[in-house]
Gaussian input, Z-matrix of N, CA and C with variables (Angstrom, degrees):
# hf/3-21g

backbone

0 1
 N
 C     1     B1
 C     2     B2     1     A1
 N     3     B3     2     A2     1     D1
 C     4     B4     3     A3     2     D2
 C     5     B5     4     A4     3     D3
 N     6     B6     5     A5     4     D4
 C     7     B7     6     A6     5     D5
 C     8     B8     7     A7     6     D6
 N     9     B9     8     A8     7     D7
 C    10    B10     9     A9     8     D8
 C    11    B11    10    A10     9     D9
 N    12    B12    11    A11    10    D10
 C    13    B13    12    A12    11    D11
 C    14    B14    13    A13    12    D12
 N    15    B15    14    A14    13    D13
 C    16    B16    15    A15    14    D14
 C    17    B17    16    A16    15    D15
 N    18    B18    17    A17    16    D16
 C    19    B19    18    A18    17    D17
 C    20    B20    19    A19    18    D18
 N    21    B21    20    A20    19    D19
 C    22    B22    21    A21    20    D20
 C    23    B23    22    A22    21    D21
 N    24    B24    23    A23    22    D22
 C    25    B25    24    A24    23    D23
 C    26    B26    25    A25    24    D24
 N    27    B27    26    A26    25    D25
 C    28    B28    27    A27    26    D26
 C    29    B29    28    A28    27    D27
 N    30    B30    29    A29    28    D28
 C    31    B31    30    A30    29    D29
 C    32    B32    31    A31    30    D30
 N    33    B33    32    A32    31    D31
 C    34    B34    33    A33    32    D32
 C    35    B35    34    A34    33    D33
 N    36    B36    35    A35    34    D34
 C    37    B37    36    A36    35    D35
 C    38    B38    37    A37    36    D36
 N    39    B39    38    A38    37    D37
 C    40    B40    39    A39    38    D38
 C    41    B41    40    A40    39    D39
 N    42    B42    41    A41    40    D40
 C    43    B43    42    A42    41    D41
 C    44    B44    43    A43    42    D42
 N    45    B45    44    A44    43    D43
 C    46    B46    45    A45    44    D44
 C    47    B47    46    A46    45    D45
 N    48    B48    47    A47    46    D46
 C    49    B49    48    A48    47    D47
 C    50    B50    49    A49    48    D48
 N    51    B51    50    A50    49    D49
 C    52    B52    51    A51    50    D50
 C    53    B53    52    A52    51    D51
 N    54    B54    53    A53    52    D52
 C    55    B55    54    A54    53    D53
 C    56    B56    55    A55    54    D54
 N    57    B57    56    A56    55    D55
 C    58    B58    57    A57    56    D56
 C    59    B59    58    A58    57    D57
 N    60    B60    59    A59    58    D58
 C    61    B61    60    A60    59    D59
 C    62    B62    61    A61    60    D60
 N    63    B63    62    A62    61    D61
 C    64    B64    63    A63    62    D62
 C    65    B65    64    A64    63    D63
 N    66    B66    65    A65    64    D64
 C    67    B67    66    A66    65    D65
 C    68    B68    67    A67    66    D66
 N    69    B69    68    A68    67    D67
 C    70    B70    69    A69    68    D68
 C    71    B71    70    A70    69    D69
 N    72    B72    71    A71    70    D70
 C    73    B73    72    A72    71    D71
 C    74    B74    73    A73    72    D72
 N    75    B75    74    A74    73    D73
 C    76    B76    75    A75    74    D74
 C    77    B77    76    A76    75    D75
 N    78    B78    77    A77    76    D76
 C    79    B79    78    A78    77    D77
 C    80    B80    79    A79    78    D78
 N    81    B81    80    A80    79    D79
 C    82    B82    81    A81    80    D80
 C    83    B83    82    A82    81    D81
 N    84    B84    83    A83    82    D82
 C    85    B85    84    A84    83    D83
 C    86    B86    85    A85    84    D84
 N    87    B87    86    A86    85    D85
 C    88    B88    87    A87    86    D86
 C    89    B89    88    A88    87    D87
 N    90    B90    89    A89    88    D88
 C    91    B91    90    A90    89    D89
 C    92    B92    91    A91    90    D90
 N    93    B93    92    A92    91    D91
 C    94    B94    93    A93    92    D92
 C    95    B95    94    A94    93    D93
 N    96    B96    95    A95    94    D94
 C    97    B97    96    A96    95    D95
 C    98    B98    97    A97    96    D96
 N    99    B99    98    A98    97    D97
 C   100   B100    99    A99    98    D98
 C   101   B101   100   A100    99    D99
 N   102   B102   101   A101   100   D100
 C   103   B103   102   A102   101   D101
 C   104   B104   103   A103   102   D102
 N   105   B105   104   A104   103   D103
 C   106   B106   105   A105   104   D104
 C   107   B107   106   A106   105   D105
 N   108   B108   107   A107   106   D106
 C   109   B109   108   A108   107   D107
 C   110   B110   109   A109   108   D108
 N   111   B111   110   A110   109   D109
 C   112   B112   111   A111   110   D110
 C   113   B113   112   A112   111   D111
 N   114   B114   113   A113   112   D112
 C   115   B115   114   A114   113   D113
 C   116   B116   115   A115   114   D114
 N   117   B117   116   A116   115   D115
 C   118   B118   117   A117   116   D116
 C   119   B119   118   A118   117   D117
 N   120   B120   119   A119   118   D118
 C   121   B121   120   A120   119   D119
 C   122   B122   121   A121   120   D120
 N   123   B123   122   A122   121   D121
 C   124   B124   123   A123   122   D122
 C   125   B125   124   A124   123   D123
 N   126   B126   125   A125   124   D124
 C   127   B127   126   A126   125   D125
 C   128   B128   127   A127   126   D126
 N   129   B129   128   A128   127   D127
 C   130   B130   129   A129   128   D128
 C   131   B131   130   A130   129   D129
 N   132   B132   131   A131   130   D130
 C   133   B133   132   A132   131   D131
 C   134   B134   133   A133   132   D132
 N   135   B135   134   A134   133   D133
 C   136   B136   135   A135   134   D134
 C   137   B137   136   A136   135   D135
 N   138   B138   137   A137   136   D136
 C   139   B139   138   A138   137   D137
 C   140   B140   139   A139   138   D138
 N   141   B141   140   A140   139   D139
 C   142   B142   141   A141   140   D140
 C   143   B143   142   A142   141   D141
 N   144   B144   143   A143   142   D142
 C   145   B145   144   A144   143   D143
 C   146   B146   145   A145   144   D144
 N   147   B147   146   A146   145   D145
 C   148   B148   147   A147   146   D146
 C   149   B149   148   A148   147   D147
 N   150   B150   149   A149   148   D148
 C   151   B151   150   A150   149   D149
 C   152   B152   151   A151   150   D150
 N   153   B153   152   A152   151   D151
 C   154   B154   153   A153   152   D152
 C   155   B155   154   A154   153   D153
 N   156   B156   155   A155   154   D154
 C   157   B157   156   A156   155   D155
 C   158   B158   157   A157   156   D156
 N   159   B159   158   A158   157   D157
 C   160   B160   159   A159   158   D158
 C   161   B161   160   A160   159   D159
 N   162   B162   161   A161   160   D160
 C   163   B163   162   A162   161   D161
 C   164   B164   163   A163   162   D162
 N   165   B165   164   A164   163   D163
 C   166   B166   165   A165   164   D164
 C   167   B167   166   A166   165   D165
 N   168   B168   167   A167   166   D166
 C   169   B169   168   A168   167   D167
 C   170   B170   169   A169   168   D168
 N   171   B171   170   A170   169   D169
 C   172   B172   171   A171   170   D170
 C   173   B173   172   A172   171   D171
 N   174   B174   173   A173   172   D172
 C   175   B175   174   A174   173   D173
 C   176   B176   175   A175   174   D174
 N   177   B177   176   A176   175   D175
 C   178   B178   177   A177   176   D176
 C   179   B179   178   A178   177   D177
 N   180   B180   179   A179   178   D178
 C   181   B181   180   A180   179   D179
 C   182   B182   181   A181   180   D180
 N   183   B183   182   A182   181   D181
 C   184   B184   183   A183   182   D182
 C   185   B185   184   A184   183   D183
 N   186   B186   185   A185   184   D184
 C   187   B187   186   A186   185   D185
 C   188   B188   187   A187   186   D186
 N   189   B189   188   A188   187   D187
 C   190   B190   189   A189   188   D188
 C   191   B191   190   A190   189   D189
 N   192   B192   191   A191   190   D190
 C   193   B193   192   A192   191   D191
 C   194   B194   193   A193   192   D192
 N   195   B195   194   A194   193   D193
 C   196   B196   195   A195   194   D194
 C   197   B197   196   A196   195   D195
 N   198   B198   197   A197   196   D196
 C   199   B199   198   A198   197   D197
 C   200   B200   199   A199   198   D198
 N   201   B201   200   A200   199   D199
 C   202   B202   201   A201   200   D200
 C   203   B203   202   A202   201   D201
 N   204   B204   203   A203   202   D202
 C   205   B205   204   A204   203   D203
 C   206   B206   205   A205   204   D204
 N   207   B207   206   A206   205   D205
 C   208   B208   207   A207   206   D206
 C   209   B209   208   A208   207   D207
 N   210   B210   209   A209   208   D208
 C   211   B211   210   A210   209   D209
 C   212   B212   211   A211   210   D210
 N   213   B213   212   A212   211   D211
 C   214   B214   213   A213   212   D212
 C   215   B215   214   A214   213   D213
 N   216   B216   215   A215   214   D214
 C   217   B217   216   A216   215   D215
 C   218   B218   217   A217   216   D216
 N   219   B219   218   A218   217   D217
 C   220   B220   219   A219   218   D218
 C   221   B221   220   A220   219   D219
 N   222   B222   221   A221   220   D220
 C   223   B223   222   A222   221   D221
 C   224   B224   223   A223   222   D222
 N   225   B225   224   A224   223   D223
 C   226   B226   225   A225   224   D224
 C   227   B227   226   A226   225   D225
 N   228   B228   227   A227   226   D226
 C   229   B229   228   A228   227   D227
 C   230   B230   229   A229   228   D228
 N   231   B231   230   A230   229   D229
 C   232   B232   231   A231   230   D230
 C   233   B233   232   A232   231   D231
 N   234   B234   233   A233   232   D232
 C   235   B235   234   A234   233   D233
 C   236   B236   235   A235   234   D234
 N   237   B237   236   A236   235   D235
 C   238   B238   237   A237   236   D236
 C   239   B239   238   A238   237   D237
 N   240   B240   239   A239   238   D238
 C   241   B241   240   A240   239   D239
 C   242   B242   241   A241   240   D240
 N   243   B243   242   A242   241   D241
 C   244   B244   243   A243   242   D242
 C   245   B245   244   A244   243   D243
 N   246   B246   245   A245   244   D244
 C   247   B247   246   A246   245   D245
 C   248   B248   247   A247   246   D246
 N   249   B249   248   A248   247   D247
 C   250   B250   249   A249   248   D248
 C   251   B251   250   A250   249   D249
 N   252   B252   251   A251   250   D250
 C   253   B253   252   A252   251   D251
 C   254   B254   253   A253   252   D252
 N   255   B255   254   A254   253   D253
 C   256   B256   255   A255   254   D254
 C   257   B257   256   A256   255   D255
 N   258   B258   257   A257   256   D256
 C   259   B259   258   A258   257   D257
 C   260   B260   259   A259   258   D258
 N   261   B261   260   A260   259   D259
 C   262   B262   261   A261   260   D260
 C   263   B263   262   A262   261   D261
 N   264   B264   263   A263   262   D262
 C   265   B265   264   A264   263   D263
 C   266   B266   265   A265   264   D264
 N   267   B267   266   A266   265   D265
 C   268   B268   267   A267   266   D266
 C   269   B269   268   A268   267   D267
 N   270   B270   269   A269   268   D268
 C   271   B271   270   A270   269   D269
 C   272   B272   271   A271   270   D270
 N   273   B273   272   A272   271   D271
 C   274   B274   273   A273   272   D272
 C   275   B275   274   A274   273   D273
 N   276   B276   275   A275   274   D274
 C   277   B277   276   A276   275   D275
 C   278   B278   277   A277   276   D276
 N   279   B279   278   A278   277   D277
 C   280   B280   279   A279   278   D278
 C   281   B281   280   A280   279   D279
 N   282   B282   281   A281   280   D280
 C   283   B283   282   A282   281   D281
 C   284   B284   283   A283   282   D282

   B1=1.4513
   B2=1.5251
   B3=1.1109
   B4=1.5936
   B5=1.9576
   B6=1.3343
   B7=1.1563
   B8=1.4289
   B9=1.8096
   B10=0.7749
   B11=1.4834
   B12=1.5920
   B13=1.3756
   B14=1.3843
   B15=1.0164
   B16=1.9433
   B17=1.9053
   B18=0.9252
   B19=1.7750
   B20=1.5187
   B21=1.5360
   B22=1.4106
   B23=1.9850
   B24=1.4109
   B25=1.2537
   B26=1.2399
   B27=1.6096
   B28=1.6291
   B29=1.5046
   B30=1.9000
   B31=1.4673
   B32=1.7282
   B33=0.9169
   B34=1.7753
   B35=1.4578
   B36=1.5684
   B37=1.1044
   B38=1.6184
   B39=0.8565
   B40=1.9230
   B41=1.8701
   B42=0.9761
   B43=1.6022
   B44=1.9209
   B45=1.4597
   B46=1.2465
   B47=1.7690
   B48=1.2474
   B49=1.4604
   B50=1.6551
   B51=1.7679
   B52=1.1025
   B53=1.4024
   B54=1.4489
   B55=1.7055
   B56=1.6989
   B57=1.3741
   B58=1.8054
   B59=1.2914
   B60=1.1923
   B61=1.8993
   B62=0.9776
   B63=1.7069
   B64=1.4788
   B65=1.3873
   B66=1.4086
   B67=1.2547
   B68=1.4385
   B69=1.1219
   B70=1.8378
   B71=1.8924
   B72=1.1692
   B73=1.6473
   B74=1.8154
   B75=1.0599
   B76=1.6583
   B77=1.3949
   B78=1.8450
   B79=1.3527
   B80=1.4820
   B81=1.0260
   B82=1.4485
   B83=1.2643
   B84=1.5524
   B85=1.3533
   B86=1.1872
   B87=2.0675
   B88=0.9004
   B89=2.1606
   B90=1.1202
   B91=1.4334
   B92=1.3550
   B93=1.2031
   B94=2.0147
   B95=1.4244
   B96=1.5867
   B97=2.1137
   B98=1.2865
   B99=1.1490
   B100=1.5972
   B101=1.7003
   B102=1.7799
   B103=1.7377
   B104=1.6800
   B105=1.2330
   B106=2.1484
   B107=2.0195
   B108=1.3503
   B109=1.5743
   B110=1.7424
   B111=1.6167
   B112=1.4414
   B113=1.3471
   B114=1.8257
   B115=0.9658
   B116=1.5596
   B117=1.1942
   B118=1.4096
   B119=1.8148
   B120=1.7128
   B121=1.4645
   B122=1.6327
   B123=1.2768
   B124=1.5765
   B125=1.4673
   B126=1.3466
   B127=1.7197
   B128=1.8854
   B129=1.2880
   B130=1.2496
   B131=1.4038
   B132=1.6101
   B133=1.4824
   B134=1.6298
   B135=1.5311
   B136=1.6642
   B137=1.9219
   B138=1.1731
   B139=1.6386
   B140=1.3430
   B141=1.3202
   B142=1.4574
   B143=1.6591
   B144=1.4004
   B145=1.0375
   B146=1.9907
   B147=1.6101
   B148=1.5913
   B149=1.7290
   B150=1.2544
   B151=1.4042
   B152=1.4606
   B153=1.2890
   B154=1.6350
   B155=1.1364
   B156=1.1209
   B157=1.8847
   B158=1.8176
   B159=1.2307
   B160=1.2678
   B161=1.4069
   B162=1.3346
   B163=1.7695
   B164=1.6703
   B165=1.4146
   B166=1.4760
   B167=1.8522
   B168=0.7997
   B169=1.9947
   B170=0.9180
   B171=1.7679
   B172=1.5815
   B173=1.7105
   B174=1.2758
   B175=1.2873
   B176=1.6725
   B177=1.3255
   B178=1.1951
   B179=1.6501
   B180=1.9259
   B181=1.2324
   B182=1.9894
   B183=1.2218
   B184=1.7435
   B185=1.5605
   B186=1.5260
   B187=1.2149
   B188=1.9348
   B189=1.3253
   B190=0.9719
   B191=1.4461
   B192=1.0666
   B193=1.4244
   B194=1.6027
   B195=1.2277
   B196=1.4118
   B197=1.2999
   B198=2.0621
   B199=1.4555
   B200=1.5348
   B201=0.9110
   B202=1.1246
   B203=1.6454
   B204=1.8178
   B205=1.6616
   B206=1.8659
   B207=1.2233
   B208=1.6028
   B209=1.3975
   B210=1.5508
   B211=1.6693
   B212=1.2713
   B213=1.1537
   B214=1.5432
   B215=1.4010
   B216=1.4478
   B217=1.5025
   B218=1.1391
   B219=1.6822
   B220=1.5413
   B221=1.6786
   B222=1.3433
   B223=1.2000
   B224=1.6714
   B225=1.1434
   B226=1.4911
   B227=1.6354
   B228=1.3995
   B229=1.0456
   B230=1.5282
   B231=1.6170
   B232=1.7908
   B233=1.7247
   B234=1.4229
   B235=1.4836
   B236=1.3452
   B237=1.2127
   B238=1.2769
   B239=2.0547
   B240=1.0003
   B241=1.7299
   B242=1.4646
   B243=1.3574
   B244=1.1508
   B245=2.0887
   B246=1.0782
   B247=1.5200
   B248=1.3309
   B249=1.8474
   B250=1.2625
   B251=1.6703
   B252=1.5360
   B253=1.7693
   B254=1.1337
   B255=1.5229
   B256=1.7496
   B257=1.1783
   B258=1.3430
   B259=1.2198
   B260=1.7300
   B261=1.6316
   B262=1.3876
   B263=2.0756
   B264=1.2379
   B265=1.9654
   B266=1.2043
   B267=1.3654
   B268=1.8009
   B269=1.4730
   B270=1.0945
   B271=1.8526
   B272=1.2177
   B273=1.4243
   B274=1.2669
   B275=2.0157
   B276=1.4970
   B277=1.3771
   B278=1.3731
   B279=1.2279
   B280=1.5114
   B281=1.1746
   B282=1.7706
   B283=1.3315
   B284=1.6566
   A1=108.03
   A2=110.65
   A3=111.57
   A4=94.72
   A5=94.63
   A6=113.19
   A7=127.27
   A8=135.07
   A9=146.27
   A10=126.60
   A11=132.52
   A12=100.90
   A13=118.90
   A14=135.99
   A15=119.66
   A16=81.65
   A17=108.94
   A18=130.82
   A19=92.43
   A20=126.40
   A21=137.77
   A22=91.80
   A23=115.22
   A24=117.27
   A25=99.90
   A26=117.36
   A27=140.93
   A28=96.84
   A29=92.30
   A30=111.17
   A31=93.61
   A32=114.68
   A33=120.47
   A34=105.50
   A35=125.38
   A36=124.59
   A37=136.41
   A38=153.90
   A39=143.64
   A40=109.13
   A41=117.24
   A42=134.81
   A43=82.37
   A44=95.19
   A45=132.69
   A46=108.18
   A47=115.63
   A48=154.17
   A49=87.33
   A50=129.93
   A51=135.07
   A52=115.25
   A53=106.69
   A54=117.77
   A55=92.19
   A56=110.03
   A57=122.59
   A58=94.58
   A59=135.59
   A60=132.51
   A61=114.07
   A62=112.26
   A63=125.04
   A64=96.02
   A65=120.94
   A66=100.93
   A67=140.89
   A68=102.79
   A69=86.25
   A70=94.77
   A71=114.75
   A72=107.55
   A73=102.49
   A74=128.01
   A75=132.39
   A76=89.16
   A77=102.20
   A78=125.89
   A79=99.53
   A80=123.67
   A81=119.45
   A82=128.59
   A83=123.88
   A84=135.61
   A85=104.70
   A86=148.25
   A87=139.35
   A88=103.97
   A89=110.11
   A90=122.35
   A91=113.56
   A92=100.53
   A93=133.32
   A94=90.52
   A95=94.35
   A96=90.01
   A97=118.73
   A98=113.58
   A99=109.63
   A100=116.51
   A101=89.73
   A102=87.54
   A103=117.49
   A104=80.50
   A105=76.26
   A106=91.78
   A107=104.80
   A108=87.32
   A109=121.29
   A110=110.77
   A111=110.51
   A112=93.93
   A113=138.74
   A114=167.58
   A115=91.43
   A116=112.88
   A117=119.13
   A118=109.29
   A119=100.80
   A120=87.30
   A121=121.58
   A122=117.53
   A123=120.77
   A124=99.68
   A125=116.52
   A126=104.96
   A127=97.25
   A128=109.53
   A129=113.40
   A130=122.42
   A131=140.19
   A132=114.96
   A133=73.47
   A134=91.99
   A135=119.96
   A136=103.90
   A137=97.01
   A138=104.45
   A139=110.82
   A140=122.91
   A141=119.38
   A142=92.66
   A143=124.45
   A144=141.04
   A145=103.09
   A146=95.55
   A147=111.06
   A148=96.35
   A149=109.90
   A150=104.27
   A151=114.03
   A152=124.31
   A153=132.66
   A154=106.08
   A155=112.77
   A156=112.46
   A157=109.02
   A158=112.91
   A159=114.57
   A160=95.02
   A161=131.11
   A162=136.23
   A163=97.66
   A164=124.30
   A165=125.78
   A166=101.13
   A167=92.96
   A168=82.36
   A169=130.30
   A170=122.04
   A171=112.37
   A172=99.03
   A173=129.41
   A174=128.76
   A175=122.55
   A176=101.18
   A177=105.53
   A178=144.74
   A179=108.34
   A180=108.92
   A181=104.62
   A182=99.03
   A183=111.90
   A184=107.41
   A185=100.13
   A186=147.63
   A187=106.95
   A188=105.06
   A189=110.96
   A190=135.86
   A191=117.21
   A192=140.74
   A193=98.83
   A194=126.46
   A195=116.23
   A196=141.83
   A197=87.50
   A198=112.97
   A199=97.20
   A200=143.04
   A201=166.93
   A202=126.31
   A203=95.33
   A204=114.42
   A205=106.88
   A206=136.93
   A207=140.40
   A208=100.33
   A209=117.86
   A210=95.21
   A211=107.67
   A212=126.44
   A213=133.38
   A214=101.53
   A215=130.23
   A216=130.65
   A217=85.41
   A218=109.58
   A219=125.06
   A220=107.00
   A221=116.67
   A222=106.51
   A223=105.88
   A224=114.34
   A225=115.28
   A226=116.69
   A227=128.86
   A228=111.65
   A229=122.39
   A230=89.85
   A231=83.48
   A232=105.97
   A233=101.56
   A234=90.11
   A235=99.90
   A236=147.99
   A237=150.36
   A238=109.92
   A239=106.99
   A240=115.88
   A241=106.82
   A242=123.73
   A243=118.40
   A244=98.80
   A245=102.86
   A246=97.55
   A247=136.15
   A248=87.49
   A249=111.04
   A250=125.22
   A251=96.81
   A252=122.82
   A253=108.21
   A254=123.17
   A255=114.81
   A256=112.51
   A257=133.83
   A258=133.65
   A259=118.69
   A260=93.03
   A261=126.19
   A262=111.86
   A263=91.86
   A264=75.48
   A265=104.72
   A266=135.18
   A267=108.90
   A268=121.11
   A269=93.72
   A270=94.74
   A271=154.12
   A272=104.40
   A273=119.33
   A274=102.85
   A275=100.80
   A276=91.45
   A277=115.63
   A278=141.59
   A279=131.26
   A280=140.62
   A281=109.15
   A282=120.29
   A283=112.19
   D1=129.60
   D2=-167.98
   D3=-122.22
   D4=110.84
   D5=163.67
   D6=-89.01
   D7=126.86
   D8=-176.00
   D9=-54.95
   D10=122.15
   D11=-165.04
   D12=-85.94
   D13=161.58
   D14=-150.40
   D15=-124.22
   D16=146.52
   D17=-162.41
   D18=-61.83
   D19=176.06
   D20=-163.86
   D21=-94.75
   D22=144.63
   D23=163.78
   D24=-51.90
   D25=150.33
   D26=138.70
   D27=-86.60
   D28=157.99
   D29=-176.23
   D30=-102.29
   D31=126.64
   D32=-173.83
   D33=-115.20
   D34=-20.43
   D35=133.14
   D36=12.43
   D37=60.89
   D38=167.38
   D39=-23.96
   D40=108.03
   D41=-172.89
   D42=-71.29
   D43=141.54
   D44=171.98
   D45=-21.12
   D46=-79.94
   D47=175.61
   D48=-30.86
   D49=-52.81
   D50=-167.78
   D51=-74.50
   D52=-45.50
   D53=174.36
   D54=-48.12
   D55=-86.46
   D56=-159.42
   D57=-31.38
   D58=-60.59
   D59=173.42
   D60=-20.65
   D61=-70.15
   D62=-179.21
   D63=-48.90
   D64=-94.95
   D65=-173.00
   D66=-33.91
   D67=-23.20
   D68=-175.17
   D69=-91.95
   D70=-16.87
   D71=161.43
   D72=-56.95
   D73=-67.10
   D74=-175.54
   D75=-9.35
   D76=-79.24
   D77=-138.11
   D78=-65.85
   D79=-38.44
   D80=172.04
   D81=-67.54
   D82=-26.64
   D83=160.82
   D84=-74.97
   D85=-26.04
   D86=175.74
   D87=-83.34
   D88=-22.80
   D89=151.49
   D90=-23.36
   D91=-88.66
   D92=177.69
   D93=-22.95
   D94=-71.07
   D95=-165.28
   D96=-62.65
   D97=-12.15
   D98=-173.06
   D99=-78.99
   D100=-6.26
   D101=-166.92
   D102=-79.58
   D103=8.94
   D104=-174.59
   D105=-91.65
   D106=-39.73
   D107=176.14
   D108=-67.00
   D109=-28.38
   D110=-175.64
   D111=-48.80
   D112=-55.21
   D113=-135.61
   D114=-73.82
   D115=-65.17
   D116=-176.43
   D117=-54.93
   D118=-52.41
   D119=-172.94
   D120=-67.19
   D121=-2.79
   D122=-173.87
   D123=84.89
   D124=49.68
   D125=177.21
   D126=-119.48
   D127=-35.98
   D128=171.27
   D129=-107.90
   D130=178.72
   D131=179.75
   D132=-146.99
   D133=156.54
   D134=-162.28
   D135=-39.17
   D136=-59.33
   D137=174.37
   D138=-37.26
   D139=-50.16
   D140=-138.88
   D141=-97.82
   D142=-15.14
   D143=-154.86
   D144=-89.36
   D145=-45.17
   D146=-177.16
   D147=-65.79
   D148=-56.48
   D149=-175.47
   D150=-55.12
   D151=-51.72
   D152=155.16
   D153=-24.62
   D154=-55.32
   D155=-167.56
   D156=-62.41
   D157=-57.66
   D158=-151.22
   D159=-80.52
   D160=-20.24
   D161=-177.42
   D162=-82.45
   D163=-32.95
   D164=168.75
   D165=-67.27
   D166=-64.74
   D167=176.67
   D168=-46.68
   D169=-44.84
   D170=177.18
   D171=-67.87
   D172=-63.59
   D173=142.53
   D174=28.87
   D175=-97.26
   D176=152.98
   D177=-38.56
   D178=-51.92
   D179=-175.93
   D180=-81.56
   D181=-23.57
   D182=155.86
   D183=-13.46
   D184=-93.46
   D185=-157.30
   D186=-70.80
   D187=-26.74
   D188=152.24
   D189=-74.75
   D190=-39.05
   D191=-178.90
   D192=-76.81
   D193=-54.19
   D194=156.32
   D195=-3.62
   D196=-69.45
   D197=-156.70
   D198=-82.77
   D199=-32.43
   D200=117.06
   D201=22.12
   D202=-88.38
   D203=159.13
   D204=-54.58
   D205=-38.73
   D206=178.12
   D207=-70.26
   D208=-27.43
   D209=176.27
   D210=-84.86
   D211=-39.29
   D212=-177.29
   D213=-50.30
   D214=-41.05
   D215=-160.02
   D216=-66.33
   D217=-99.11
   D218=156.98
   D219=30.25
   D220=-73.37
   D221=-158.24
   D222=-96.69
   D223=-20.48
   D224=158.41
   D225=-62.82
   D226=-18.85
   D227=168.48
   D228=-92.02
   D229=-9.04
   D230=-174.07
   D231=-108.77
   D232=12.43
   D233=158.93
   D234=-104.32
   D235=-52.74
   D236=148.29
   D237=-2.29
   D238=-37.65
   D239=175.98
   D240=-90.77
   D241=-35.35
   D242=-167.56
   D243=-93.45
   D244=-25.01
   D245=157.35
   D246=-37.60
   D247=-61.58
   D248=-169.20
   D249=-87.79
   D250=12.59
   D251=175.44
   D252=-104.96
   D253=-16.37
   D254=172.30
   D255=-113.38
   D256=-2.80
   D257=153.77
   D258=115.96
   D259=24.09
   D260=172.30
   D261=-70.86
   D262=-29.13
   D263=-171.33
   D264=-79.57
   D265=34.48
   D266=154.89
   D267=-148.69
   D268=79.97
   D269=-153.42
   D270=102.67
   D271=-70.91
   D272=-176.17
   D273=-116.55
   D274=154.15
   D275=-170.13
   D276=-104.84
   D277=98.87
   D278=170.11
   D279=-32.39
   D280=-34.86
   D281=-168.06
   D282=-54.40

């Protein structure tokens, strides 16, 4: 019985470097919301708070967009490796 050989796993995984992004996007979008209470306690004043806000958003969608583009790499290189271990990078496909 001749079984077919089935291609090498990809890692689909988010690499390390991508998680910490995400997270520190969270924390900065959980930032944003917090500013109506700073506001309340007298630690920030309305002005200083808007500017806070909108530097936490790009901030955020930043850091998102980051985490993001590193997973996409990430997984373009490791299907790109796992290609090129069964005898996929030149044409014709082995797997």
């Amino acid at each position: 019985m001749n079984l077919p050989l089935l291609p090498p796993k990809t890692d689909d995984r988010p690499p390390l470097r991508s998680k910490v992004s995400g997270v520190l996007a969270a924390v900065a979008c959980a930032a944003c919301c917090a500013l109506p209470l700073l506001i309340a306690a007298g630690v920030l004043t309305t002005a200083g708070a808007a500017v806070l806000e909108k530097t936490l958003l790009a901030v955020a969608a930043g850091l998102a967009a980051a985490a993001l583009g590193m997973w996409w790499l990430h997984r373009r290189r490791t299907a790109r490796a796992a290609a090129a271990s069964c005898g996929c990078g030149g044409g014709g496909c082995g797997c």
